[in-house]
C-alpha positions in Angstrom: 0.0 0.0 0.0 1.1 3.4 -1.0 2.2 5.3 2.3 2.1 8.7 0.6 -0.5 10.3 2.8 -0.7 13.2 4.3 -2.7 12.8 7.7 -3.9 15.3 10.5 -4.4 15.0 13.9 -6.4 17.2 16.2 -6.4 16.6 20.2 -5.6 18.9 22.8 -3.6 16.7 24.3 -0.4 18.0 22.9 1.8 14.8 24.6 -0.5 12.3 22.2 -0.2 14.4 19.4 3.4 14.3 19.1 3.4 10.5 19.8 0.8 9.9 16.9 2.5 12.1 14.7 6.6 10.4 15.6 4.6 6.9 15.0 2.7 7.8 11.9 5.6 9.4 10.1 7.4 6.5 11.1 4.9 4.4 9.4 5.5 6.5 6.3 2.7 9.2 6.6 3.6 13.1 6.2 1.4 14.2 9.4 0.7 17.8 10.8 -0.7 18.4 14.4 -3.4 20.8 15.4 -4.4 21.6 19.4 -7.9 22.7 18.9 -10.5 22.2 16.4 -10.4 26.3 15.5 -6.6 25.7 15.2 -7.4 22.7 12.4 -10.2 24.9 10.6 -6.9 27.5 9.9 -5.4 25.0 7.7 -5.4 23.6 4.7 -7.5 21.1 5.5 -8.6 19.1 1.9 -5.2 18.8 1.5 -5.0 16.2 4.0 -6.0 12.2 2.8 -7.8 11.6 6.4 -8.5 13.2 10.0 -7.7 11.6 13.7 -10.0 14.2 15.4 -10.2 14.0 19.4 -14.2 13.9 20.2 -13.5 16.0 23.7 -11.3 19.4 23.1 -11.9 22.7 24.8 -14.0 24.9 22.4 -15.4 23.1 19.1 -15.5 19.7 19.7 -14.6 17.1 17.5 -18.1 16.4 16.6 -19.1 19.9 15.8 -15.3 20.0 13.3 -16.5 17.1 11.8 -19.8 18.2 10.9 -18.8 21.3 9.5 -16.2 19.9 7.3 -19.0 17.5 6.1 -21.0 20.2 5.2 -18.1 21.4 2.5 -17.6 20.2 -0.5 -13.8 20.8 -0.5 -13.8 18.1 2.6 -16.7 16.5 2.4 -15.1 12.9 1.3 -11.8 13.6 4.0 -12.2 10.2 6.1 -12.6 10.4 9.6 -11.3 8.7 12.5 -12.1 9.4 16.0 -10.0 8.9 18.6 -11.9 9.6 22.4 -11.9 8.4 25.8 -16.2 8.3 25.3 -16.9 5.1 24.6 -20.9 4.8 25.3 -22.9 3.4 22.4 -24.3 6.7 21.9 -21.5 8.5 21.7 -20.6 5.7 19.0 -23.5 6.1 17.2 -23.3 9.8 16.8 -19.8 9.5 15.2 -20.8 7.1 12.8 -24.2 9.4 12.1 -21.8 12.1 11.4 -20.0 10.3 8.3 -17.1 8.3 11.0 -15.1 5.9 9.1 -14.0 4.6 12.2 -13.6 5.0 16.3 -11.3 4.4 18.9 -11.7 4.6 22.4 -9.0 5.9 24.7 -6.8 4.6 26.0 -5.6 2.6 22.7 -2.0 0.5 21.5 -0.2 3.0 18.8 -0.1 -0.6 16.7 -4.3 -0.3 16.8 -3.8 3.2 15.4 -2.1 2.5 12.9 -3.6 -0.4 11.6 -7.0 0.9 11.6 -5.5 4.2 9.3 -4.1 1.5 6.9 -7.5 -0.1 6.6 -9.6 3.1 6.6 -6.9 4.5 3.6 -6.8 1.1 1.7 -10.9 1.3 1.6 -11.0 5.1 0.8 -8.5 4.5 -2.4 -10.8 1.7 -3.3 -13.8 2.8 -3.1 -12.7 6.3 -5.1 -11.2 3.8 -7.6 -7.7 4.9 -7.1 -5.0 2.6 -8.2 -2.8 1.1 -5.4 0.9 1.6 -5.7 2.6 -2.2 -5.5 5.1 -1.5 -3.7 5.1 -1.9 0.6 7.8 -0.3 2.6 8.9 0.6 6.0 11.8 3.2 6.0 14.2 2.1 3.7 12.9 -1.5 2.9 10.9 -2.0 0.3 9.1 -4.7 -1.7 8.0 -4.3 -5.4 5.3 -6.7 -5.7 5.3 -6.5 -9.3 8.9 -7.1 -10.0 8.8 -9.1 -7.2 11.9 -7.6 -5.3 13.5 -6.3 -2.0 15.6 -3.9 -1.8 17.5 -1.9 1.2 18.3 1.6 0.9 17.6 1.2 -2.9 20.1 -1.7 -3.1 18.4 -4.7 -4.6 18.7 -7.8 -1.8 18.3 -11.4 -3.2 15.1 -13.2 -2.2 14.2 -16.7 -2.8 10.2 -17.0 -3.3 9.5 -18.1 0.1 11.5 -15.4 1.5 9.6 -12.7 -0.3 6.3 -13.9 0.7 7.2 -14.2 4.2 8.2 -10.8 4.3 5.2 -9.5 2.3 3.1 -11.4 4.3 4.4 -9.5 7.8 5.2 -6.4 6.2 1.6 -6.1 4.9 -0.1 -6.3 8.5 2.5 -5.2 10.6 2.1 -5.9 14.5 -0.4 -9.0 13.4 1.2 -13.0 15.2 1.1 -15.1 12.6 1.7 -18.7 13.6 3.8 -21.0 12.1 0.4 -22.7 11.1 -0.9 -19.8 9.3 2.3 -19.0 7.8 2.2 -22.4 6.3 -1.1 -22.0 5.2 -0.8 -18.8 3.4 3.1 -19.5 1.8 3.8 -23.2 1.1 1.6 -25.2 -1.4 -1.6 -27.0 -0.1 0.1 -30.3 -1.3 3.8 -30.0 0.3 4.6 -30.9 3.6 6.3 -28.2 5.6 7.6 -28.8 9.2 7.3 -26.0 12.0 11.2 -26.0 11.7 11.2 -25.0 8.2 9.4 -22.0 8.7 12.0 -21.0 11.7 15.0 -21.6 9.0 12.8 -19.4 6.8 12.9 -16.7 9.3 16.7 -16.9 10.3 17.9 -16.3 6.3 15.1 -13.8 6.3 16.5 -12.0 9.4 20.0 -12.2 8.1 18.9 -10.7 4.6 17.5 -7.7 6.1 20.1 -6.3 8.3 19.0 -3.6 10.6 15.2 -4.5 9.8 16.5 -7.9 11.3 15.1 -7.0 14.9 11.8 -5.9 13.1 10.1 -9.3 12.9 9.9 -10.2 16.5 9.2 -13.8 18.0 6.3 -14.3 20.4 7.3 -17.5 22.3 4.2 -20.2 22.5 2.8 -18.1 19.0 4.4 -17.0 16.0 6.4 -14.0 14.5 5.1 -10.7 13.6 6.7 -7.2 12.3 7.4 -4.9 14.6 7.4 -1.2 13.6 
């Protein structure tokens, strides 16, 4: 999925701003912090691809922000998420009234965030009918899934087949445990045999092939292996 996004997020707490925006960008987002809803309304706003608006802020709430901008044609379209420490059904139901693409209740896991704005993005693109870049990356590793490379710092690394969908596979839903099981299920053909142990040896030439992105895909004793960004 194309990363090239530009993302805004509006809370008044200025301490979870900074930590979305560090986590986002590191993700590959361009992201721009606002305190206050009237802070946000003095921006560019239909420049940015989608909104993390805090429901409770001094002033205009997130509710009232996200009504007006629905009311404009210039950001009518801009998905929403909120992010909000009100988590009654009503409250709920009243984002979602408003045009919500999604809602998360404080307090949340920075990996939560960030895979809900990959899946509220990927179904935006889709349903506007824009094409999806085919390459995934994280910092400088990337993977062109058409020509079916990896490269590091825009040197091309050799991948066997296995390799490369491994790494797609945990690249793709970063922070998701995958089991060995599943990994077996989703890689290997339905009609080979495949031992637990040859999807650890997998893993180790993976690791080594990566370099500093080795520490990246994590092991979860009694589980599986998952990405780590």
């Amino acid at each position: 999925m194309d990363n090239n996004y530009r993302i805004l997020v509006v809370d008044d707490e200025q301490d979870l701003c900074e930590i979305l925006k560090f986590n986002l960008e590191t993700d590959g987002y361009t992201v721009e912090t606002a305190s206050s809803a009237e802070e946000a309304l003095e921006m560019n706003i239909e420049s940015f691809n989608l909104l993390l608006l805090d429901v409770m802020m001094g002033g205009m709430s997130g509710f009232a922000l996200a009504k007006k901008l629905k009311a404009e044609p210039a950001t009518k379209d801009i998905p929403i998420i909120f992010l909000t420490a009100r988590d009654t059904e009503n409250d709920t139901v009243t984002g979602f009234n408003l045009g919500a693409d999604d809602y998360i209740s404080k307090p949340f896991s920075i990996r939560e965030v960030l895979v809900r704005v990959r899946a509220v993005l990927r179904r935006t693109a889709e349903h506007n009918g824009v094409p999806q870049s085919n390459v995934i990356s994280y910092q400088g590793l990337e993977l062109n899934l058409d020509k079916k490379t990896v490269s590091i710092d825009g040197e091309d690394i050799p991948f066997t087949k296995t390799e490369f969908e491994i790494l797609h596979l945990l690249l793709d839903e970063k922070g998701r445990v995958f089991s060995r099981q599943e990994l077996i299920d989703r890689i290997w053909p339905k009609d080979v045999l495949v031992l637990d142990r040859t999807v650890d040896v997998n893993i180790t030439r993976l690791r080594k092939k990566i370099g500093r992105f080795s520490k990246c895909i994590v092991t979860r004793l009694g589980f599986g292996y998952y990405f780590d960004a």
